[in-house]
N, C-alpha and C positions, 0 to 999 in steps of 0.2 A: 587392563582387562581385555581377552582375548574380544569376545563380541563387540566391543565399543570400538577397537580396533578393525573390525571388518564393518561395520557401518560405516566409519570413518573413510575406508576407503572406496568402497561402495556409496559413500553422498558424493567423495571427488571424482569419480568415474561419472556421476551422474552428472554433475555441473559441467564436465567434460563436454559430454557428449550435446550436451544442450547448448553449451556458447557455439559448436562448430554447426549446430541446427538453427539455432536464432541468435547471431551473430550483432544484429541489431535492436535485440530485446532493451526495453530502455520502459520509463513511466511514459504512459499511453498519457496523461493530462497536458494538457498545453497551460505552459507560464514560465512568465520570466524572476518573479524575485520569491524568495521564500514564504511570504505570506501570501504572492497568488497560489501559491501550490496549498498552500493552508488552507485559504477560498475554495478554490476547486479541490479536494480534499474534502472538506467538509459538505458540499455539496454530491461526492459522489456515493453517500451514503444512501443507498436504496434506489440509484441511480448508473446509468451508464454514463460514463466514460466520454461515450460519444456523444450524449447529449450535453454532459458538462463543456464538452468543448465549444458547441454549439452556441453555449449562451456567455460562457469566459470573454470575448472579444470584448462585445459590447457591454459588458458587466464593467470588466477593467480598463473599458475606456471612459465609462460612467463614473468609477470609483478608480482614481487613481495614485490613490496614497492610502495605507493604512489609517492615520489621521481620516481620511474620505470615509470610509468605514464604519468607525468609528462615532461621527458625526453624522450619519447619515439619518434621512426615514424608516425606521425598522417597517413600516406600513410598506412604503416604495419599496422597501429594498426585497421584501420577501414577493410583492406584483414584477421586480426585474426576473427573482428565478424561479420563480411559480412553475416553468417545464420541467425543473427538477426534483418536484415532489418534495412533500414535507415544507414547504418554502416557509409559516410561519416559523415550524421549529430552526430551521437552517438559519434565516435572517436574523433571529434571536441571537443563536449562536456567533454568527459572523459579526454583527454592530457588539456582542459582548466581550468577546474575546479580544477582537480590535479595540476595543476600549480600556482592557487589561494590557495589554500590548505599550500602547500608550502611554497608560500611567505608571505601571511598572516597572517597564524596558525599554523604555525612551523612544517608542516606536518601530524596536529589532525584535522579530523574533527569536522568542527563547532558542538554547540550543542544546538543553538537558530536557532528554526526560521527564524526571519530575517535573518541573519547569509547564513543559507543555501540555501533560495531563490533567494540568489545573485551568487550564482555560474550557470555557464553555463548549460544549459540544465535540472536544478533545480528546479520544481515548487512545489506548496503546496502540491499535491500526495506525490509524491518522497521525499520531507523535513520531511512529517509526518512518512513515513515509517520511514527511518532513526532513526528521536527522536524517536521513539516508540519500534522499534524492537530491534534497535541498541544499544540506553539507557535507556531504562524503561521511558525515559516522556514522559507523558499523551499526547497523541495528537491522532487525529483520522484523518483515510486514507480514502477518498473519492475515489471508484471505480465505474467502471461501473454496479457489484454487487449492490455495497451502494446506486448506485443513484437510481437504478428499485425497490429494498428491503424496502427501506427506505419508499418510497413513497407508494409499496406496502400495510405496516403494519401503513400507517397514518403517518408515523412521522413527516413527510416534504411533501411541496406542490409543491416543485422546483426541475427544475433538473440544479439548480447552484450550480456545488459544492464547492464554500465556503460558501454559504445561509445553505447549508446542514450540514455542517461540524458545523456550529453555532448551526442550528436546535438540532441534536445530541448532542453537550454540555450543552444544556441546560435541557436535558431529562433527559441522560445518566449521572449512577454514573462517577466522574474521573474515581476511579480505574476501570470502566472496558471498558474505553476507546479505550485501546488498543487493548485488546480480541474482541472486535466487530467485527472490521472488518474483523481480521483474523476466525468467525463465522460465519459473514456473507458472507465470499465467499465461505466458506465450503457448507454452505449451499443454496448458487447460483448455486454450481456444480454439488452438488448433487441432490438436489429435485424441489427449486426455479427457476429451467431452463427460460432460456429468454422464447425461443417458446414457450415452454410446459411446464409451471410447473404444477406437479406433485400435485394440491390441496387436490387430498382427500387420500394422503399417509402423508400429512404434519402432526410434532406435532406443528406447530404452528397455526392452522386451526380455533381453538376457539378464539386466541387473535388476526386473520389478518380480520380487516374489509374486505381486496380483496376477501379471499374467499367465503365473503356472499353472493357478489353483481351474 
């Protein structure tokens, strides 16, 4: 199909231009093993980034095994991340799914999909980070970056994001599934600004139908 074919190359131009502008684009969360990224992940729901960072240290210096987690004070655990808002609902999450973890994966994080989106406080955002940052599989993170961007430069006409998440598979190479998103919030924060974006400093100016209109 003629049109699918020029989005197609129209997404690779855009991925283009964005690895030679944030050449260091990468997940903004600090961790070292797949369930701290779960942790910080699940905490950075309605939260910044920069605060999850803030409190990851000494979080995972307090809890340093999934088992830890798992075992832990859901009362203490939600007073460690209390700066990150929601702390009941979060620690719920965090001692439950660690405890799923546990008992029916021997203490590894799942590495399907399905798999992940049955643990507590686990949805297709957070599952997709996970496989992608965590283990190289292709999967693509649906944000609130993604869903303005996205629609911005034509790709998708929704802002459902798993309609969106399809949309982009179907455009987008696999391999650069994963670099996407961590491009496209670079370049949310940077230029793409919700209020303001910054149109006529963009280099993606020539390929974003938004900034013709």
């Amino acid at each position: 199909m003629k049109i699918e074919a020029e989005l197609k190359k129209r997404m690779a131009e855009v991925i283009r231009l964005l690895r030679t502008a944030y050449p260091e684009a990468t997940c903004s969360l600090t961790f070292k093993t797949p369930h701290q990224l779960l942790v910080s992940t699940i905490l950075s729901a309605q939260c910044t980034d920069k605060r999850v960072n803030q409190v990851t240290p000494d979080l995972f210096n307090k809890y340093r095994s999934v088992k830890d987690f798992a075992e832990s004070n859901e009362t203490k655990l939600a007073q460690d991340i209390h700066s990150c808002g929601y702390h009941n609902q979060k620690a719920r999450a965090i001692k439950g799914s660690s405890q799923i973890i546990c008992e029916e994966f021997g203490g590894k994080v799942p590495r399907t999909l399905e798999e992940l989106v049955k643990l507590p406080g686990v949805g297709r955002k957070t599952a997709n980070c996970v496989l992608g940052t965590a283990f190289g599989i292709p999967s693509v993170v649906i944000d609130t970056h993604m869903i303005r961007i996205m629609n911005l430069l034509g790709f998708t006409e929704t802002q459902t994001p798993e309609k969106i998440e399809q949309d982009i598979m179907l455009i987008a190479q696999k391999d650069d599934w994963i670099d996407l998103t961590h491009l496209i919030i670079e370049h949310g924060r940077k230029l793409c600004i919700a209020r303001r974006p910054r149109c006529e400093d963009c280099l993606l100016h020539e390929v974003c139908p938004s900034s013709k209109l």
